[in-house]
C-alpha positions, 0 to 999 in steps of 0.5 A: 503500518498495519503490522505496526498498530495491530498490538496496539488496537486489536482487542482494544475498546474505542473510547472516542474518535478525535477528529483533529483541526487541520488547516490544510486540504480535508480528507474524506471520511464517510460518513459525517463525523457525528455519525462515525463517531456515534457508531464506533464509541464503545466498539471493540477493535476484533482484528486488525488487517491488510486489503489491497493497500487499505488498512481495516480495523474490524470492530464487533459491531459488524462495522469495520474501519477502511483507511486508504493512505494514498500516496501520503498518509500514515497510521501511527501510534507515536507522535507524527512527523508534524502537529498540522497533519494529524487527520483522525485520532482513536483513543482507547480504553487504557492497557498497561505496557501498550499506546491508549490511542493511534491516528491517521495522519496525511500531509497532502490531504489524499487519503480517506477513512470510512466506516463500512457495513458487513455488505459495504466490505462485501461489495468492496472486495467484489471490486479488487483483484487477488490479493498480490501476495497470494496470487500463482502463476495461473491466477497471473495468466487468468487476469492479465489475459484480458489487457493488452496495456504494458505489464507496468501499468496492468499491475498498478490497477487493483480490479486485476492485482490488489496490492501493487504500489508504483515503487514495488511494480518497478522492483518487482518486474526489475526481479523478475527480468520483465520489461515495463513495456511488454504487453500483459496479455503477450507474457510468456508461461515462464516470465508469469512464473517469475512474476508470481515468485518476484511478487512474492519475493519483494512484498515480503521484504517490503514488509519486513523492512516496513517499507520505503522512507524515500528523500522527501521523508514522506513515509513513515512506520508506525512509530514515526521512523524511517522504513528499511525497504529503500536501501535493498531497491534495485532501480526505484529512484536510481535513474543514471546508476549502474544496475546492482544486478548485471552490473552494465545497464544504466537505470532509467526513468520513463513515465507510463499512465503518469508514474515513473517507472524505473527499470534496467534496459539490459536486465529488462529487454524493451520489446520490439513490438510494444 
């Protein structure tokens, strides 16, 4: 998403914020709307970015835009997917060749957008692990070290991690040859070393096929069209198919802190002691 609007909004002055009638479940936004819409009429957006899974449009007003998706929401710069969906709308000053404005659009109703001091996104950062597509092996030992929970939900908690959603979590241990079930604080040098390189490997796919479009159609890219990710899934919602990797294991389904997990018992060895 961040990709996808950034050539559209970095460089751009806000000339209004349009805060869409929605008859369904409202989303956050701090602070009031009056409030937001004051301090962010004639900003410039300075730089446009990714932190953790939030998307943040850093104006010149030493102010920044943080808006969290959640499991549902989307930022577009084409017509949503539905009219009865559409949260916040952006409208800038006008740029030949490129969109006039990008909105936030959720259909459930889970995401938030808010507007943060320079001390606010301080404190924010303070909060979050290192960044999943940087962190080394080292940095790995260094976070898991202390939690003992299985590796699956250890990576879904963004104080040790930022940047791991549910679906990535199981690809990425599918790649590394990890169990989802394996203590954190018991990963080995060599299976850190996997994890770090599986982390890397498939975020950046992810990112270069603009992500997952599952069967309900709930994700969308900027534009409003499908990701790429979900024709390269190894065992994301592949339950009862033969794993693609060892070509012998069945996919299975399990559900860990209240998320399925997918994973290959063969490729993925289930340890003893869990």
């Amino acid at each position: 998403m961040v990709r996808g609007i950034r050539p559209h909004a970095e460089g751009r002055t806000i000339l209004d914020v349009e805060f869409c009638r929605c008859p369904r479940r409202p989303i956050e936004i701090i602070p009031r709307r009056a409030a937001f819409r004051s301090r962010v009429r004639g900003a410039t957006i300075r730089r446009v970015f990714r932190l953790a899974k939030r998307a943040v449009l850093e104006l010149d007003a030493d102010i920044s835009i943080v808006i969290e998706p959640r499991m549902t929401g989307l930022l577009l710069v084409s017509d949503p997917p539905t009219t009865q969906h559409r949260r916040v709308c952006w409208h800038l000053r006008p740029k030949s060749g490129l969109r006039n404005s990008f909105e936030f659009w959720d259909r459930r109703g889970l995401g938030t957008v808010r507007l943060l001091d320079t001390q606010q996104m301080d404190h924010l950062r303070s909060r979050l692990g290192p960044d999943a597509m940087q962190i080394e092996p080292a940095d790995w030992k260094r976070q898991l070290a202390g939690t003992s929970r299985h590796i699956k939900v250890a990576l879904l908690d963004q104080s040790l991690v930022a940047g791991i959603g549910n679906l990535y979590a199981s690809e990425i241990l599918h790649m590394a040859g990890i169990s989802p079930f394996k203590r954190s604080n018991l990963l080995p040098p060599n299976a850190l070393r996997r994890l770090a390189d599986a982390t890397q490997a498939v975020l950046s796919d992810a990112i270069l096929h603009e992500g997952s479009t599952l069967s309900d159609g709930t994700y969308r890219n900027a534009l409003n069209k499908d990701g790429g990710y979900q024709n390269y899934h190894r065992v994301y919602d592949r339950e009862g198919q033969v794993c693609s990797c060892c070509e012998r294991g069945i996919i299975r389904r399990a559900v860990q802190a209240q998320r399925s997990t997918f994973y290959c018992p063969i490729c993925q060895r289930t340890p003893r002691k869990t």
